[in-house]
C-alpha positions as CSV (number, residue, x, y, z in Angstrom):
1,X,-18.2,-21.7,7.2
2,X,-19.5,-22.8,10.9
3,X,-16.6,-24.9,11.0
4,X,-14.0,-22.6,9.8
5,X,-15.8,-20.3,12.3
6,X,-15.2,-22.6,15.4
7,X,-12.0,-23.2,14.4
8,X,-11.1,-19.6,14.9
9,X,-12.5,-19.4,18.0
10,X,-11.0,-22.4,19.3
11,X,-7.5,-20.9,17.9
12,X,-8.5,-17.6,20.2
13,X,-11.1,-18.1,23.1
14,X,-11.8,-14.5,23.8
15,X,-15.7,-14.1,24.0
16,X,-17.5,-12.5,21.0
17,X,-17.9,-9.4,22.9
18,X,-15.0,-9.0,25.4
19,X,-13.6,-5.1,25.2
20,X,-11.1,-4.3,22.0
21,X,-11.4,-8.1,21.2
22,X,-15.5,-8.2,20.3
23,X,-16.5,-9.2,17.1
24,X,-16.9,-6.0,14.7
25,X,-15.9,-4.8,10.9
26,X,-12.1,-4.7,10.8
27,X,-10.2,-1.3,11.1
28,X,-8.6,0.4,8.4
29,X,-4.6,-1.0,9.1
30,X,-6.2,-4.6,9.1
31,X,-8.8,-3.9,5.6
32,X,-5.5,-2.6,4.1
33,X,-3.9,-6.4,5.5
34,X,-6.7,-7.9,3.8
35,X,-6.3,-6.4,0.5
36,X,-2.8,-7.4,0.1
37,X,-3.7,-10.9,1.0
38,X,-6.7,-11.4,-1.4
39,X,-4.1,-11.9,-4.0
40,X,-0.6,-11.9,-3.1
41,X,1.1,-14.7,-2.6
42,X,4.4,-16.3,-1.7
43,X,7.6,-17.2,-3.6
44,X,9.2,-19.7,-1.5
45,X,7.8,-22.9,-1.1
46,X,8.5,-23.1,2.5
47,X,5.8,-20.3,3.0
48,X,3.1,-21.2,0.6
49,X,0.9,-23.6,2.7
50,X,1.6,-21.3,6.0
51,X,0.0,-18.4,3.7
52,X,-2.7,-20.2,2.2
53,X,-4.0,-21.0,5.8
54,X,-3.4,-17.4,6.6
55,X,-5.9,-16.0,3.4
56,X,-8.3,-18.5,4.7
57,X,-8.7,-17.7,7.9
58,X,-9.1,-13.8,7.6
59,X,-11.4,-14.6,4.6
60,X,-13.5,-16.7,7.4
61,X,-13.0,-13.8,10.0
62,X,-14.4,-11.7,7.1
63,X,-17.6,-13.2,6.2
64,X,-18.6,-13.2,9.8
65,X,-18.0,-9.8,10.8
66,X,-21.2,-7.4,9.9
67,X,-19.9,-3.8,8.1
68,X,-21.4,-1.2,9.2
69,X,-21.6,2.5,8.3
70,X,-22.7,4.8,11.1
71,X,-23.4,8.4,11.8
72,X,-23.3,9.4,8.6
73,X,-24.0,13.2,7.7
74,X,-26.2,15.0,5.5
75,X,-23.5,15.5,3.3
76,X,-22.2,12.7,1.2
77,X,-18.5,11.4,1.4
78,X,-16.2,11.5,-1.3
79,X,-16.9,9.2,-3.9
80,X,-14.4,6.4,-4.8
81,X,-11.4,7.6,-6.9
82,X,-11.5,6.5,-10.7
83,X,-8.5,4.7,-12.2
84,X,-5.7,6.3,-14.1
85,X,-6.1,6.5,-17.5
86,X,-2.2,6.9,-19.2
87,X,-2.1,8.4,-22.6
88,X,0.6,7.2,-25.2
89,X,0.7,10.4,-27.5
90,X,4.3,11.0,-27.5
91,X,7.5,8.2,-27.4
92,X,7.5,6.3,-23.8
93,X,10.2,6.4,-21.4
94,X,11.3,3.0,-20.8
95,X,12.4,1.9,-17.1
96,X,15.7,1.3,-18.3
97,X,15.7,5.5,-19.3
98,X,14.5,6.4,-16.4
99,X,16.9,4.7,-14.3
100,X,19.7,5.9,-16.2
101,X,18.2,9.5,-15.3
102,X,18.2,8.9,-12.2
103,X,21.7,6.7,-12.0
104,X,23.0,10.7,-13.6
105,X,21.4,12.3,-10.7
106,X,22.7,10.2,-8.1
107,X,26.1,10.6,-8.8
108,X,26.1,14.3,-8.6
109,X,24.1,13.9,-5.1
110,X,26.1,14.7,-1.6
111,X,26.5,13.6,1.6
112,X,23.3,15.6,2.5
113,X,21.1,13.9,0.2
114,X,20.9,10.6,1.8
115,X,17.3,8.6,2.8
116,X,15.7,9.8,5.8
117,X,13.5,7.7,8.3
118,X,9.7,8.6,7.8
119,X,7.3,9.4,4.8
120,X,4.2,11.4,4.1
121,X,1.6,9.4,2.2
122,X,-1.9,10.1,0.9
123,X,-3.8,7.1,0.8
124,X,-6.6,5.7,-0.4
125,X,-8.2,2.1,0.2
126,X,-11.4,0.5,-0.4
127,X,-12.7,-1.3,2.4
128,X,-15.0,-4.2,2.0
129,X,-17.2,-6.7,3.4
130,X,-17.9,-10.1,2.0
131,X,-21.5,-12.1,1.9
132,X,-24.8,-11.2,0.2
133,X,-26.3,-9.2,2.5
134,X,-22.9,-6.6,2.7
135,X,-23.0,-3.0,2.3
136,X,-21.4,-1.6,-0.9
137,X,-17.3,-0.7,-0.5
138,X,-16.6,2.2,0.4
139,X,-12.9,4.1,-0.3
140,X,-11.1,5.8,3.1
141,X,-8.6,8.4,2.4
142,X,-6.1,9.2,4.8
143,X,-2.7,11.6,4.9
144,X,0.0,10.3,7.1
145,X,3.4,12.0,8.0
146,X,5.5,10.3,10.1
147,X,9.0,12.0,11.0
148,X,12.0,10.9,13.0
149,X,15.4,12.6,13.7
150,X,18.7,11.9,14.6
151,X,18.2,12.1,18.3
152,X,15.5,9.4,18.3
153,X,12.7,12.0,18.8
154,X,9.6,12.2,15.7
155,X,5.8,12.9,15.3
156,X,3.2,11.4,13.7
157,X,0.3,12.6,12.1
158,X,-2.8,10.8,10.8
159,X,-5.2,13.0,8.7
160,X,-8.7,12.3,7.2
161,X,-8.5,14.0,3.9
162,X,-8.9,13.8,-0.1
163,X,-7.4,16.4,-1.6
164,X,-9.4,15.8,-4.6
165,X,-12.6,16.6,-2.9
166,X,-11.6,19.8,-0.7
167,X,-14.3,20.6,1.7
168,X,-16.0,17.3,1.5
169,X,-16.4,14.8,4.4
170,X,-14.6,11.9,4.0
171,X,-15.3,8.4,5.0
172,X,-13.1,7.6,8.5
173,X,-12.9,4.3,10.7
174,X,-14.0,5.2,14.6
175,X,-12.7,1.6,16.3
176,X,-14.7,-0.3,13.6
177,X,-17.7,1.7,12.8
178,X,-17.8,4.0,9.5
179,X,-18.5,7.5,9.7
180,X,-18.7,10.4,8.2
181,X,-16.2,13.2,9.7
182,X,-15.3,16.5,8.3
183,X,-12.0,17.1,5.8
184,X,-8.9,17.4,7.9
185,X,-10.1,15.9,10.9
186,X,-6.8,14.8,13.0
187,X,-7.0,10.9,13.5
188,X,-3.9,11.1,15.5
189,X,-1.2,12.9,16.5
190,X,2.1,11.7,18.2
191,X,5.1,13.4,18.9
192,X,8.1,11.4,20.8
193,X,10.7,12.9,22.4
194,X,14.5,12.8,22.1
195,X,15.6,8.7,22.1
196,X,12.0,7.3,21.7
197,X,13.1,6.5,18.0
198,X,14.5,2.7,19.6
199,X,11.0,1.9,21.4
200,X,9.2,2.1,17.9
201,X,12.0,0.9,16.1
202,X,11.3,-2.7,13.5
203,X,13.6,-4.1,11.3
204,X,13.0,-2.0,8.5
205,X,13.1,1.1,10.2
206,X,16.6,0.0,11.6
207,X,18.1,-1.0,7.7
208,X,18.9,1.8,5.8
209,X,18.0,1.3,2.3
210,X,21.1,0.3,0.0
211,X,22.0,2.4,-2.7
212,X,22.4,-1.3,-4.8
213,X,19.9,-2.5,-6.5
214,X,20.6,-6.1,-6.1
215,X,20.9,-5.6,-2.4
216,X,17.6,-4.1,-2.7
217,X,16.1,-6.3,-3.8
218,X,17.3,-9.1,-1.6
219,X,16.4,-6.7,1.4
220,X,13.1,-6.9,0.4
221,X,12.5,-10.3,0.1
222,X,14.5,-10.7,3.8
223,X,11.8,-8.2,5.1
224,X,9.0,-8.7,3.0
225,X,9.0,-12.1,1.3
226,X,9.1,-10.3,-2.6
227,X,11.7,-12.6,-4.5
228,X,14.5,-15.1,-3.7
229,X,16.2,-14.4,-0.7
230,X,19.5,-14.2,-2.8
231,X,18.0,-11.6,-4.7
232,X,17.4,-13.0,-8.2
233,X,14.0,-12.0,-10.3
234,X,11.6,-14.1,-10.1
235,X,9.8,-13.7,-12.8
236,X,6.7,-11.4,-14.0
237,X,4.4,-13.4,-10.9
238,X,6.9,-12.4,-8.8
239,X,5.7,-8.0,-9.0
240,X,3.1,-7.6,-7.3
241,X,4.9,-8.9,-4.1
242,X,7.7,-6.5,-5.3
243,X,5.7,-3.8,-5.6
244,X,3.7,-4.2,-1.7
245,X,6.9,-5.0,-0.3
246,X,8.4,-1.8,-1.7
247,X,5.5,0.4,-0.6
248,X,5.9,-1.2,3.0
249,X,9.6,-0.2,3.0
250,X,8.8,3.2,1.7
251,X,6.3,4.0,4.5
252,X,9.4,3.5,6.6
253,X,11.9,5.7,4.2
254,X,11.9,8.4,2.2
255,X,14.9,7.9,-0.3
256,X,17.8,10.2,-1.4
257,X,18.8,10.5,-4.9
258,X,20.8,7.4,-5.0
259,X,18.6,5.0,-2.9
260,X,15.8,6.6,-6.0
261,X,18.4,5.3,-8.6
262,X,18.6,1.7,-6.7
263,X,14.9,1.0,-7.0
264,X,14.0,2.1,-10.5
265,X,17.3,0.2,-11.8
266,X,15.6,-2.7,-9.5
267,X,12.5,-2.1,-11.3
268,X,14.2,-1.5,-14.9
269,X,15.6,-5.1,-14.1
270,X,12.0,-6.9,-13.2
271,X,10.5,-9.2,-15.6
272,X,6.7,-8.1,-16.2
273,X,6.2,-4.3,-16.0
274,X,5.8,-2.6,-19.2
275,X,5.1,1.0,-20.1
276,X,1.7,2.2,-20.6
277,X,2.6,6.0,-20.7
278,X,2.1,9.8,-19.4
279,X,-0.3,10.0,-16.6
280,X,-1.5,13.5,-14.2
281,X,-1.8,11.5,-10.4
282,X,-4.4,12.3,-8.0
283,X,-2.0,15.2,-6.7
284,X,-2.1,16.8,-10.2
285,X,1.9,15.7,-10.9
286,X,2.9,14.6,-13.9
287,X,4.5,11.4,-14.2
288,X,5.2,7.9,-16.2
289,X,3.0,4.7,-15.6
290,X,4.4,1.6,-15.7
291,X,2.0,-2.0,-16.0
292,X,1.5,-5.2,-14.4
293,X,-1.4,-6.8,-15.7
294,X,-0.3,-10.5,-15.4
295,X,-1.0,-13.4,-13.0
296,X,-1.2,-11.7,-9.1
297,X,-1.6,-14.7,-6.9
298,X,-4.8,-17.4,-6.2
299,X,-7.0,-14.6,-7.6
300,X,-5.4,-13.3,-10.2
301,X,-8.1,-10.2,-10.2
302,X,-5.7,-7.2,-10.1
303,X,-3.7,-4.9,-12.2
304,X,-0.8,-3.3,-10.2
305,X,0.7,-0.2,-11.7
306,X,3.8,2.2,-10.5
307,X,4.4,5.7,-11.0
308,X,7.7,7.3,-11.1
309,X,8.4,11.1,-11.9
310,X,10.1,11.3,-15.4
311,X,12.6,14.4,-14.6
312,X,14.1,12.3,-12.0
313,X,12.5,8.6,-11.5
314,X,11.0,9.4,-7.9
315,X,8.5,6.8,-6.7
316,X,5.3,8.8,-6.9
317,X,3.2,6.5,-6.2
318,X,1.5,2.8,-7.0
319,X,-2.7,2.1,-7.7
320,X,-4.4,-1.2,-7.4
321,X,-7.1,-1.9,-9.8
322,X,-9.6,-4.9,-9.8
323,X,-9.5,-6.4,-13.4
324,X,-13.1,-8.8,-12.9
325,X,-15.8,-8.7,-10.9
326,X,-15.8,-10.4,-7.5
327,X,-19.9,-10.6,-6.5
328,X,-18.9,-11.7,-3.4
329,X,-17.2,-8.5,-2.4
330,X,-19.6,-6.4,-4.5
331,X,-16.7,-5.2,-6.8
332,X,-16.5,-4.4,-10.1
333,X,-13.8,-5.0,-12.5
334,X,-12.3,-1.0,-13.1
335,X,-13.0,-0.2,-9.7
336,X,-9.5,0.9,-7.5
337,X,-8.3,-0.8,-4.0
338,X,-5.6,1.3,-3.5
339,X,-3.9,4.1,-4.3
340,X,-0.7,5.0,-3.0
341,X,0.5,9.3,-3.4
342,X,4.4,9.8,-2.1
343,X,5.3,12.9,-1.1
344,X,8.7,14.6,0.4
């Protein structure tokens, strides 16, 4: 570990306590980083051994960085959020019905109904610390809305919430220490005026999504890295890097009827997801859950499951579940890393 250590700090000189660059538990944006790393990998070989190194070094930046939980009230914080249980009572939907549902909707949508830029998420992620001596993980929930018009003006809005728990504190990152703060505390709030949209603009914000799922797919992997870049399914290994790269992308887009249509025919058309059945989300909707419990990268210590609405095959949302213990971490198999809630 001391020499995976130096090697970091050789790669990056910055003294262990210099300003925003000190040595301290890693924010919320970079723990959600980390989770996607522990066990996603690559497709092409050109990226494998540059990834590899990658999940090394932050797993070395890990086990030296002390988590800490500060300041915290009298009052607990909300608890971490169980897993999903679906129940198979009456006949499944299968992807391929749902996309047909909504292939029928889309072609009655108009010119209105395209995607527009932005998304409101509820969130939930379990940060953790590595080493015997680490506190137990602990789950942050967040709400974020993030807008932008026509004219290049928008808002964003970070909230500390978990509407499962009204009233409750919740568990919030202050610049690396945990706290405690109360529900609907205002992490941040933005607003940009008129032709600001170009300044925050990155490549996914500039694509609009297609409305064909092939092109949809090969999108993604341009962006993301999910499949071929020609497209082509790459098998059942090949969905859990389907299903991140999709999430990113919808943080940057909420999708009209037909853009809907293009992801769950995408989805319909991926090796490795199988129906599991009707499940009640952690915003009380009703929807249909849809499995991947098979080989998720180096670790292969996840199941990955997607939600979609069965009136209309809306993304409503995707949960990450550890499927064996990791001592090292201090997880247990069952317990959730993510959880994903899409809203309008």
């Amino acid at each position: 570990m001391r020499d995976e250590l130096e090697l970091l700090r050789a790669a990056n000189p910055v003294p262990a306590d210099d300003g925003r660059w000190r040595d301290r538990p890693l924010d919320a944006t970079a723990q959600r980083a980390l989770n996607r790393l522990l066990h996603s990998t690559r497709t092409r070989r050109a990226r494998r051994r540059l990834v590899l190194r990658a999940e090394a070094a932050v797993l070395a930046l890990v086990a030296v960085l002390a988590f800490t939980l500060t300041d915290a009230g009298s009052s607990p914080a909300v608890a971490a959020p169980s897993a999903l249980v679906p129940h198979a009572g009456r006949p499944v939907p299968s992807l391929d019905g749902l996309a047909r549902i909504a292939e029928a909707l889309a072609r009655t949508a108009g010119p209105q109904d395209g995607p527009r830029r932005g998304s409101h998420l509820q969130s939930w992620s379990l940060s953790m610390g590595t080493g015997p001596d680490t506190a137990s993980p602990v789950t942050v929930p967040e709400e974020r809305i993030t807008r932008w018009n026509a004219d290049g003006s928008g808002s964003e809005l970070v909230v500390a919430t978990d509407p499962q728990h009204p009233g409750r504190p919740v568990i919030h990152d202050d610049d690396g220490s945990w706290r405690t703060v109360g529900d609907g505390k205002v992490l941040h709030r933005a607003t940009y005026p008129a032709g600001s949209g170009a300044r925050h603009d990155g490549l996914a914000a500039r694509t609009k999504p297609p409305t064909d799922p092939t092109a949809l797919r090969a999108l993604l992997a341009s962006l993301y890295g999910a499949a071929d870049g020609d497209g082509r399914d790459t098998g059942a290994a090949a969905v859990p890097q389907l299903l991140m790269a999709l999430s990113s992308f919808r943080q940057e887009w909420t999708p009209g009827p037909r853009e809907t249509a293009a992801i769950v025919r995408m989805l319909a058309d991926t090796k490795g997801l199988r129906p599991v059945g009707a499940v009640t989300d952690r915003l009380g909707r009703r929807g249909q859950a849809f499995v991947h419990d098979g080989p998720d990268g180096a670790m292969d210590a996840t199941r990955q499951m997607v939600i979609l609405d069965p009136r209309t095959g809306q993304l409503l949302g995707t949960e990450i579940t550890f499927t064996k213990d990791l001592p090292d971490f201090r997880i247990t198999a069952g317990e959730v890393m993510s959880y994903e809630a899409w809203m309008p």
